[in-house]
C-alpha positions as CSV (number, residue, x, y, z in Angstrom):
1,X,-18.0,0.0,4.6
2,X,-19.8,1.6,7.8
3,X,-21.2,4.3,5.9
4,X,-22.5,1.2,2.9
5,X,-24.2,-0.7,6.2
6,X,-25.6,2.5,7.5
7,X,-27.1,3.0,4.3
8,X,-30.1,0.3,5.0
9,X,-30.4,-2.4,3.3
10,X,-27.3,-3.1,2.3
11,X,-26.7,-3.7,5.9
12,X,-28.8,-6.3,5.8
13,X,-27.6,-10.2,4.8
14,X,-27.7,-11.7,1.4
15,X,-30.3,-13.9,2.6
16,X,-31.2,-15.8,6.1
17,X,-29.2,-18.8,5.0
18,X,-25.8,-16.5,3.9
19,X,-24.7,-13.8,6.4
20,X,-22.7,-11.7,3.7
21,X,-24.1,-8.4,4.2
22,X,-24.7,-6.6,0.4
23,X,-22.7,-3.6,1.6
24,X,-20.1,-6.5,1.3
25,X,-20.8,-6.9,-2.7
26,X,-20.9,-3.0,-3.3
27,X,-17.2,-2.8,-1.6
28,X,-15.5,-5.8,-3.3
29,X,-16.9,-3.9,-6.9
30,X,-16.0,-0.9,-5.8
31,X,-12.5,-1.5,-3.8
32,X,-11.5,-4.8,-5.1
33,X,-13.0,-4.5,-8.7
34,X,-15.2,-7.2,-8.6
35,X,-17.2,-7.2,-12.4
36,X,-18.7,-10.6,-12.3
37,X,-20.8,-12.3,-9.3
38,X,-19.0,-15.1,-9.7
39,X,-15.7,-12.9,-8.8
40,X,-17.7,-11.6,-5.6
41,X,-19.1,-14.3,-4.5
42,X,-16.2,-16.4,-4.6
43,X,-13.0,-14.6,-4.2
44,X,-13.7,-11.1,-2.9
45,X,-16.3,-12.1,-0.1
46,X,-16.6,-15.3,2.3
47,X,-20.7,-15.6,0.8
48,X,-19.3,-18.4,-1.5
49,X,-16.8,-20.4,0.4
50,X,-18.3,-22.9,2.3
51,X,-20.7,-24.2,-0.6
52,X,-23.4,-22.9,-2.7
53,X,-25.0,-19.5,-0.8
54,X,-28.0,-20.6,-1.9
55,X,-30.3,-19.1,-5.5
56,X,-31.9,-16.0,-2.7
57,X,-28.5,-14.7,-1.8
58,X,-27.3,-15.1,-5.7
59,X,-29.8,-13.1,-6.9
60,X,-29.6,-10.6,-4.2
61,X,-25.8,-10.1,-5.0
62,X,-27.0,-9.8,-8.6
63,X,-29.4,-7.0,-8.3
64,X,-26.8,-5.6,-6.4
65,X,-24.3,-5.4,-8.9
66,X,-26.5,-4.5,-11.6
67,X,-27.7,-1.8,-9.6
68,X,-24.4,-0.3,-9.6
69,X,-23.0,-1.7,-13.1
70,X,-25.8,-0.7,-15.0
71,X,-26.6,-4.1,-16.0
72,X,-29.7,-5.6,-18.2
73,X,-31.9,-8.3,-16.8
74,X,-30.6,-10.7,-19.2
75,X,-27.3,-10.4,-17.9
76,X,-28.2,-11.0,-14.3
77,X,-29.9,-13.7,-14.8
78,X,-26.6,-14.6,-17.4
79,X,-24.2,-13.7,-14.0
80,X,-26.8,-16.1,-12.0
81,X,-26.0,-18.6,-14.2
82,X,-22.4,-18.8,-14.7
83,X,-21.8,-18.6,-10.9
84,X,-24.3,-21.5,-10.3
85,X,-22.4,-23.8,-12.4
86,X,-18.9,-23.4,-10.6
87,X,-21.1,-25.7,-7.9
88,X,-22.1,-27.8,-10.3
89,X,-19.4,-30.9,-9.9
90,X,-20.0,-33.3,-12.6
């Protein structure tokens, strides 16, 4: 994890309102296997726990992840998606 934080940005906080660093999201994919944002945003980092992190640090984690998944922009904005509506209590 030092050497992900040392790396730059990654060191740096999802967003101002969420303090989970994206060096955070590149170790629970890489140690953890964390495949879906939902996965690291919930369960494999604190980012999700106390409520919504907020759309900034959401897509952050995204670009993260498809960075080093390989994924397309429609399935960010699909991982975007799917974790938004766990906070959606009917």
């Amino acid at each position: 994890m030092r050497r992900l934080v040392a790396a730059g940005p990654l060191g740096e906080p999802l967003s101002p309102a969420c303090p989970t660093l994206g060096a955070e999201i590149v170790y629970a994919m890489r140690e953890e296997a964390a495949v879906t944002l939902a996965d690291a945003i919930l369960r494999r980092t604190e980012a999700g726990v106390t409520g919504h992190p907020g759309r900034p640090a959401l897509e952050r984690a995204a670009a993260i992840m498809a960075f080093e998944l390989g994924w397309p922009p429609d399935h960010i904005d699909a991982e975007v998606a799917a974790c938004e509506r766990v906070y959606d209590v009917p």
